[in-house]
C-alpha positions in Angstrom: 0.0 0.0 0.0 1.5 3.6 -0.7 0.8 6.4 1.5 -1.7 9.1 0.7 -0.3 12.2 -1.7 -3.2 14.8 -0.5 -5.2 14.8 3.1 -8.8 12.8 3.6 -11.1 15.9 3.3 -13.6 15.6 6.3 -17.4 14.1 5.5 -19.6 16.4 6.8 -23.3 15.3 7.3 -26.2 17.2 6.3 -29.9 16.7 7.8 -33.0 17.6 5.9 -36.9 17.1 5.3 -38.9 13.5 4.5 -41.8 14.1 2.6 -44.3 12.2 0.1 -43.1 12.3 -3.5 -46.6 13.3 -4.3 -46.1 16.8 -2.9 -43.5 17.3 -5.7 -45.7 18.6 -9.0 -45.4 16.8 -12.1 -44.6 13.8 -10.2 -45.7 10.4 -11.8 -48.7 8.8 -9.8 -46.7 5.4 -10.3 -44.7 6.7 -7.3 -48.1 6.5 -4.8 -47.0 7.3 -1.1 -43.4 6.9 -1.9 -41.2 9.0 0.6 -38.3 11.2 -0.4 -35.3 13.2 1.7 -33.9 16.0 0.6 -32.3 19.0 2.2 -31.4 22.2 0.0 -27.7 22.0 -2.5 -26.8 25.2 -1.3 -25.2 23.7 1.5 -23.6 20.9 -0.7 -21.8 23.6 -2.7 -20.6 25.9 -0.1 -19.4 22.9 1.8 -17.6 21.3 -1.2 -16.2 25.0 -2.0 -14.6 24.9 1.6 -12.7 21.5 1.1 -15.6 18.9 2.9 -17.4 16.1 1.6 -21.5 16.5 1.9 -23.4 13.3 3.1 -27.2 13.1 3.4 -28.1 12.0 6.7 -31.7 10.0 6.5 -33.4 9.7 9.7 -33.0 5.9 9.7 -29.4 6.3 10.6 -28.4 5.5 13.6 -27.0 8.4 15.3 -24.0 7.2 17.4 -22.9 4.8 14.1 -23.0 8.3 12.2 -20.3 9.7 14.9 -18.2 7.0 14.0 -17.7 8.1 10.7 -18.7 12.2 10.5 -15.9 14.8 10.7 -19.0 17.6 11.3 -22.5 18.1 11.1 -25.2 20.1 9.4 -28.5 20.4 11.5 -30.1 22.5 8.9 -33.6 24.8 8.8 -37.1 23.6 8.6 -40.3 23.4 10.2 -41.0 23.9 13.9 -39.3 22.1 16.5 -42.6 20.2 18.5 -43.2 22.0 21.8 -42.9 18.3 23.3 -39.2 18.7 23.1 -39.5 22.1 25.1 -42.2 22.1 27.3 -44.3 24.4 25.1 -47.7 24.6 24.7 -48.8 21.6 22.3 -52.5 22.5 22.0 -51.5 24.7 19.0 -50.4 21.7 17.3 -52.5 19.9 14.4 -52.5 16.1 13.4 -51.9 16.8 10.4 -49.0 14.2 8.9 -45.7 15.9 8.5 -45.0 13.6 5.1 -48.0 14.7 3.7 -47.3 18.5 5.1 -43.7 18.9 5.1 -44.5 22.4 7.2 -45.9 20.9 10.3 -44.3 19.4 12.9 -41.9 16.4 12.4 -41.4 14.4 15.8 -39.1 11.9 13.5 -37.2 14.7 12.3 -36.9 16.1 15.9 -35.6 12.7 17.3 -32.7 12.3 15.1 -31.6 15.5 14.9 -31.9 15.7 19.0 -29.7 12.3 19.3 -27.8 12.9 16.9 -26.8 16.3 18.4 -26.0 14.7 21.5 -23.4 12.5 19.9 -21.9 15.5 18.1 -21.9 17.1 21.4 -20.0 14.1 23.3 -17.7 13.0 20.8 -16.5 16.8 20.1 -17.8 16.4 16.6 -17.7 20.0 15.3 -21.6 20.7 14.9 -22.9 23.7 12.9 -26.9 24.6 13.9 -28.7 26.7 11.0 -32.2 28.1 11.9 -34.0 25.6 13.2 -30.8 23.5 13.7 -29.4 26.2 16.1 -33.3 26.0 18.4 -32.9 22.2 18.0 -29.4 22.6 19.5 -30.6 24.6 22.2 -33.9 22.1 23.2 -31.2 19.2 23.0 -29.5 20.6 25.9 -32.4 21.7 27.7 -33.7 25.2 26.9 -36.3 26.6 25.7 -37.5 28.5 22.6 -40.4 31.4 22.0 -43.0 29.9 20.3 -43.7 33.0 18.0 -42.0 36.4 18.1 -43.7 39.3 18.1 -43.9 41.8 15.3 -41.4 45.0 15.8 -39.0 47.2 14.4 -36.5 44.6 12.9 -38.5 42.0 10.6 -37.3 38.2 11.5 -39.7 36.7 8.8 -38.9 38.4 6.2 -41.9 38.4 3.4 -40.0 37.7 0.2 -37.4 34.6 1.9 -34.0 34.9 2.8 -32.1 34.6 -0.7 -29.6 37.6 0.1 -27.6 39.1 2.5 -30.4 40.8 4.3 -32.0 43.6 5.0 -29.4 46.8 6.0 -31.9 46.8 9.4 -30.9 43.1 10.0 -27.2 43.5 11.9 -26.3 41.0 13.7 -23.7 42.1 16.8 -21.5 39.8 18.1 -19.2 39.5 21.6 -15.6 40.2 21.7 -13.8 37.1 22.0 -16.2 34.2 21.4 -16.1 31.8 18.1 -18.9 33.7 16.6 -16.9 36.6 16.3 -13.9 35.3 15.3 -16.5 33.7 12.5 -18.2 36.8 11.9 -16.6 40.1 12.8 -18.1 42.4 15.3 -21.3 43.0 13.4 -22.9 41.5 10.5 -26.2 42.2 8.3 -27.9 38.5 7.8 -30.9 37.7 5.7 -33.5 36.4 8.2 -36.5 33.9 8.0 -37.6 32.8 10.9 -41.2 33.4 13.7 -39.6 31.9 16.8 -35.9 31.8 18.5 -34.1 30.5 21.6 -35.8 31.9 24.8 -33.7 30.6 27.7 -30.3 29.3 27.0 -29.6 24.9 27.6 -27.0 23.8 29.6 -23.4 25.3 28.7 -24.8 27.3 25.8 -24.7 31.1 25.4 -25.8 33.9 23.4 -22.7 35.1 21.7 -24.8 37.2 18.7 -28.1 39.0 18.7 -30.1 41.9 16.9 -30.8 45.4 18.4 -34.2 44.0 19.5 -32.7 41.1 21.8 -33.4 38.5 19.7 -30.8 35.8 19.9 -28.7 35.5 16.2 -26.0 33.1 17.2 -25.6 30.7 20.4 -22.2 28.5 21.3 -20.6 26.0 23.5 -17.8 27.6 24.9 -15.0 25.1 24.9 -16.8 22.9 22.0 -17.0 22.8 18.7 -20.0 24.1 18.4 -22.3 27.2 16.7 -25.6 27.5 16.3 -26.8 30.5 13.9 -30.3 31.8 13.1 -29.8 32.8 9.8 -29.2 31.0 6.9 -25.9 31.3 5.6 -25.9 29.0 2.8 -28.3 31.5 1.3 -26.0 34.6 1.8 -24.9 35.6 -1.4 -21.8 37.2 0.2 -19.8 34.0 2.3 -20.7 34.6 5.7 -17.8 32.1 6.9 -20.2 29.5 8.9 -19.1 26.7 6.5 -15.6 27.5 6.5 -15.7 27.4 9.8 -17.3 24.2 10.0 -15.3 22.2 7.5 -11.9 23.7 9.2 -12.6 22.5 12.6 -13.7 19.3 11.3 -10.1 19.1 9.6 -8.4 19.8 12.3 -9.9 17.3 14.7 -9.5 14.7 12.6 
């Protein structure tokens, strides 16, 4: 056997949605209630462009097999955590069938991505949270999230989706010192769709970025490899750095 010329390039995993092929249009009806995972290329891109290797991570994995083999991970945005998971109020929420509504609630999707959080977590697996990913991190270890934010002077949902870099009102500050601003800068202007956010921090997390309204933008382990961000940074047309970030410290603890 020779040696090898060039370094392995970390495999990051990516989460994503399940739903019914049916929901896609045009699809043929020879599919009938056929399930499909898929989770947005954007991410695939920017982590190739940074030197990883994207993996799709279907719930059916087993999470602690998965941190055998994952350099990072990628809990990525979506629908609603369920209030179960945070001792919210669960009489808002329908029964409507998550594979048939890829918008509701997805206890499934909340499972794995809550296990396999907590392997990340133990096994120092550098773990990047986007949107919902960062408020799944934050139920994982404990806390809690605000179930719908109130309308105000900086808009968190914005109308028209988050394909930019954001609105100019939509600056994100961050504190001296932590990874977030080593990441970010001081201060950055993020595109924004979201309608809730972390409330009170889990266990060993803090608020390390937020908006001029108090809304919590970025949350971190300090210590760990880990970053949770509200925004979605695979859809900034200007590279934020959140990728980078999480394909370097995945190289550098393998």
């Amino acid at each position: 056997m020779t040696a090898r010329s060039t370094p392995v390039k970390p495999l990051i995993g990516l989460t994503g949605r399940r739903f019914r092929m049916g929901l896609i249009s045009g699809s043929h009806p020879g599919y009938g209630r056929r399930l499909t995972d898929a989770f947005f290329t954007d991410f695939a891109e920017r982590i190739t462009r940074a030197g990883g290797v994207p993996v799709m991570l279907p719930y059916d994995a087993d999470p602690a097999a998965l941190g055998d083999w994952l350099s990072g991970v990628v809990i990525t945005g979506g629908q609603d955590v369920h209030p179960r998971w945070w001792g919210g109020d669960e009489s808002v929420v329908g029964d409507i069938d998550a594979v048939d509504n890829p918008s509701v609630h997805d206890p499934d999707r909340d499972r794995f991505e809550t296990e396999l959080t907590t392997v990340a977590i133990e096994r120092q697996i550098p773990l990047l949270g986007v949107c919902r990913g960062m408020q799944v991190l934050n139920v994982t270890l404990g806390g809690t999230l605000i179930a719908d934010l109130p309308s105000g002077p900086i808009e968190h949902l914005a109308a028209a989706g988050p394909l930019s870099d954001g609105d100019p009102g939509h600056v994100v500050t961050f504190d001296p010192g932590t990874v977030a601003q080593k990441v970010f800068g001081d201060r950055l202007v993020t595109n924004s769709w979201h309608h809730q956010a972390v409330d009170a921090c889990g266990d060993g997390l803090v608020v390390t970025g937020r908006t001029e309204d108090g809304v919590a933008e970025a949350i971190e382990l300090p210590g760990a490899p880990v970053l949770g961000v509200q925004w979605h940074p695979e859809w900034m047309v200007t590279d934020d750095g959140a990728l980078r970030w999480l394909v370097e410290a995945a190289a550098e603890q393998r």
